[in-house]
C-alpha positions as CSV (number, residue, x, y, z in Angstrom):
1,X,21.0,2.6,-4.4
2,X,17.7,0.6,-4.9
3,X,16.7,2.8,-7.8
4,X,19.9,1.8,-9.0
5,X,19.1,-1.8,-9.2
6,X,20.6,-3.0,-5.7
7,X,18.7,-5.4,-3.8
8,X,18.1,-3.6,-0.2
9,X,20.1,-6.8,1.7
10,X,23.0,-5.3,-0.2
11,X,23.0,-2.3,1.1
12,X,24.7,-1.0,4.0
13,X,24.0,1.4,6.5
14,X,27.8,2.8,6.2
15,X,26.9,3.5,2.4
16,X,23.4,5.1,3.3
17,X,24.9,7.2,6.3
18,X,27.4,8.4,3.6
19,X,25.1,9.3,0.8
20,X,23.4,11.1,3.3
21,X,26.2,13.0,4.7
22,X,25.4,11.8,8.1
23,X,28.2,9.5,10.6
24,X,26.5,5.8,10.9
25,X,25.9,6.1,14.5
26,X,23.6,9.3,13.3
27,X,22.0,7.4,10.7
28,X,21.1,4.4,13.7
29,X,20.3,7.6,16.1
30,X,17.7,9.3,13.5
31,X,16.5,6.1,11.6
32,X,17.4,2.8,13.1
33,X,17.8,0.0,10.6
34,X,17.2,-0.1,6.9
35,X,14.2,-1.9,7.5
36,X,12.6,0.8,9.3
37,X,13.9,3.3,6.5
38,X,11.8,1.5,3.9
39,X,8.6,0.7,6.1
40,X,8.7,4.4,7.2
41,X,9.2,5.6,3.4
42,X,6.1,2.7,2.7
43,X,4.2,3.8,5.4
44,X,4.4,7.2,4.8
45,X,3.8,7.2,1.1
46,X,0.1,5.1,1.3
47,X,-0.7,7.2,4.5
48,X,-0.6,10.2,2.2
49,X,-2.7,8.1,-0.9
50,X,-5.2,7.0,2.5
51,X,-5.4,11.0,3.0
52,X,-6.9,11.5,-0.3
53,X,-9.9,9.5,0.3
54,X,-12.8,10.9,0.8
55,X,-15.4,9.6,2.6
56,X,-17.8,8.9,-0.6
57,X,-15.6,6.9,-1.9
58,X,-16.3,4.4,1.1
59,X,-19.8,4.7,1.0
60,X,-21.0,1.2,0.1
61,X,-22.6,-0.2,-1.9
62,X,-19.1,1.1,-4.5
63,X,-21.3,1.8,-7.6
64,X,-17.8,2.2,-10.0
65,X,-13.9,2.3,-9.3
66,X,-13.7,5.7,-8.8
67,X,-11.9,4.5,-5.1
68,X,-9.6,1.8,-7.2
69,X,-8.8,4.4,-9.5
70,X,-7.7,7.7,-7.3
71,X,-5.4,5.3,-5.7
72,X,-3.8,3.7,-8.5
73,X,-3.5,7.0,-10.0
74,X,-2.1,8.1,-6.6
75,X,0.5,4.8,-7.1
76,X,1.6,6.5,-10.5
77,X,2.2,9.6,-9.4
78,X,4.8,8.1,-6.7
79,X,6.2,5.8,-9.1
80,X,9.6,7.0,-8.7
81,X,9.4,6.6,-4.7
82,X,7.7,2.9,-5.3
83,X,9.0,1.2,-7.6
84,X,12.5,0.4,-6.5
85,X,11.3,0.2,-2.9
86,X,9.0,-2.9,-4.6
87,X,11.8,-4.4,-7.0
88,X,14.4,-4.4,-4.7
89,X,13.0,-4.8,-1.2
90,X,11.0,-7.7,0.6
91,X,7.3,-7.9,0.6
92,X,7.2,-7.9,4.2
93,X,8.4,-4.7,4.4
94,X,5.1,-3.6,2.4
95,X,2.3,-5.6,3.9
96,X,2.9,-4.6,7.4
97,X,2.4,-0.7,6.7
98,X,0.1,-1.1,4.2
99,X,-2.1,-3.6,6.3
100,X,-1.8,-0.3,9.3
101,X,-3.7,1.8,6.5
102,X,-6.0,-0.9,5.1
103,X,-6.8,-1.1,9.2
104,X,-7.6,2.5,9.4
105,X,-9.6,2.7,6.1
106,X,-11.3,-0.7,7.3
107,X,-12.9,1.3,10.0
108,X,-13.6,4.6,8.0
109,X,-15.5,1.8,6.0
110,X,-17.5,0.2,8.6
111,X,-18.0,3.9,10.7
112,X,-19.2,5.5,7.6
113,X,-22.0,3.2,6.7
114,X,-22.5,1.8,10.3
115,X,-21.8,-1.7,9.7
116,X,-21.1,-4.1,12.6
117,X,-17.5,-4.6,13.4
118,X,-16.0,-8.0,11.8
119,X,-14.9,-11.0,13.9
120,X,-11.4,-10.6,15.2
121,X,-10.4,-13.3,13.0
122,X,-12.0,-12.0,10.1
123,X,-10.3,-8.8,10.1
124,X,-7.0,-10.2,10.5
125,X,-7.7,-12.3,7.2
126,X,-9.5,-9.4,5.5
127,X,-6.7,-6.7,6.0
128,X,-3.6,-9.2,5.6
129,X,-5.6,-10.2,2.0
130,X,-5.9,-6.6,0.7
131,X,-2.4,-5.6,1.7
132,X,-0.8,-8.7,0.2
133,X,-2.9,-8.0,-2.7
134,X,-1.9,-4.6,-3.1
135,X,1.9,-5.5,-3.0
136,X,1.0,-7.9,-5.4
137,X,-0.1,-5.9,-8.1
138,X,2.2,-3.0,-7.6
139,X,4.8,-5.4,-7.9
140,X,3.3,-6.9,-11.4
141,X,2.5,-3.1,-12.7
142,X,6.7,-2.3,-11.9
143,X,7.9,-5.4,-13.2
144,X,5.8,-4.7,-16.6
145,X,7.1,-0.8,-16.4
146,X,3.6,0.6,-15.9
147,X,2.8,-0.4,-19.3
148,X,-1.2,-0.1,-18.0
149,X,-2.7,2.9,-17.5
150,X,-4.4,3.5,-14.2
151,X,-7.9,3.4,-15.5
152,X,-7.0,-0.2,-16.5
153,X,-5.7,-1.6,-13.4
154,X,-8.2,-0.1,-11.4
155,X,-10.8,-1.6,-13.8
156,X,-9.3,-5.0,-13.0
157,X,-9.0,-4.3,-9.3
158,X,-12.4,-3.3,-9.3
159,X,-14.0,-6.3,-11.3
160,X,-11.7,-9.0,-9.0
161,X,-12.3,-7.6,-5.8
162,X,-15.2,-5.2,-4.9
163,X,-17.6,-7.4,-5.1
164,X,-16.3,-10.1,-2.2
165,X,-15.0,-7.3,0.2
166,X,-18.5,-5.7,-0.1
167,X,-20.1,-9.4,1.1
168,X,-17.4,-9.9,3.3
169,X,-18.2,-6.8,5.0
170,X,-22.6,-7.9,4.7
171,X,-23.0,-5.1,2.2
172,X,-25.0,-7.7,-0.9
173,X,-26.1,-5.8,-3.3
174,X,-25.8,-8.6,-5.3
């Protein structure tokens, strides 16, 4: 229904619990509401692009976008999942499971290269930033049909942000 155009506040649960074959009381049983659907689908498809990181890509100081570009190669290859899931569905359903895995990478980060851990305030700032941001440029790469390549995007990526997360986190190589 999304990939079909449909904004998700237009959807209903008795359409979804059909297309699935299931009752609606099922559907509520097994998923709860559509909202949870779409973080879960969210969740689970940047836990799986967090998987494929290995740890020297967050050893710091990040010498080239080899980290900027397996994920937004990782983003292609789960186009089809993303893209009506960021066209047709609030932001808010994004940034709060992709903030759980910027978290988790956050302290990969700061355990792999033994940095102290950032004011509480800080990190809240820090995480929220790079999940808005990610959102944000999925959003402008599906909205321009992926017209960019990967390598490009992560070159931009790279250029606009790698340099202030690595001071933010006291890594100046600068």
């Amino acid at each position: 229904m999304l990939a079909q155009g449909r904004e998700l506040a237009s959807v209903t649960v008795s359409e979804v619990a059909d297309a699935a074959g299931v009752t609606r009381k099922t559907f509520y049983a097994r998923f709860g509401a559509l909202d949870q659907v779409v973080e879960r689908l969210v969740s689970s498809q940047f836990e799986d692009i967090a998987a494929g990181i290995d740890d020297g890509m967050l050893r710091l100081p990040l010498v080239d976008d080899s980290l900027a570009l397996m994920v937004f190669k990782a983003y292609a290859e789960h186009q089809e999942t993303l893209a009506p899931l960021v066209r047709q569905c609030p932001a808010s359903l994004f940034i709060g499971p992709v903030s759980l895995v910027v978290e988790d990478l956050l302290d990969r980060v700061i355990r792999l290269n033994a940095l102290p851990l950032m004011p509480d305030a800080e990190r809240h700032y820090f995480v929220a930033t790079i999940a808005a941001v990610v959102h944000t440029a999925l959003d402008v790469w599906v909205r321009r049909g992926f017209q960019e390549t990967p390598e490009q995007i992560a070159s931009f990526m790279d250029g606009l942000l790698s340099q202030g997360m690595q001071r933010v986190l006291g890594v100046d190589r600068w």
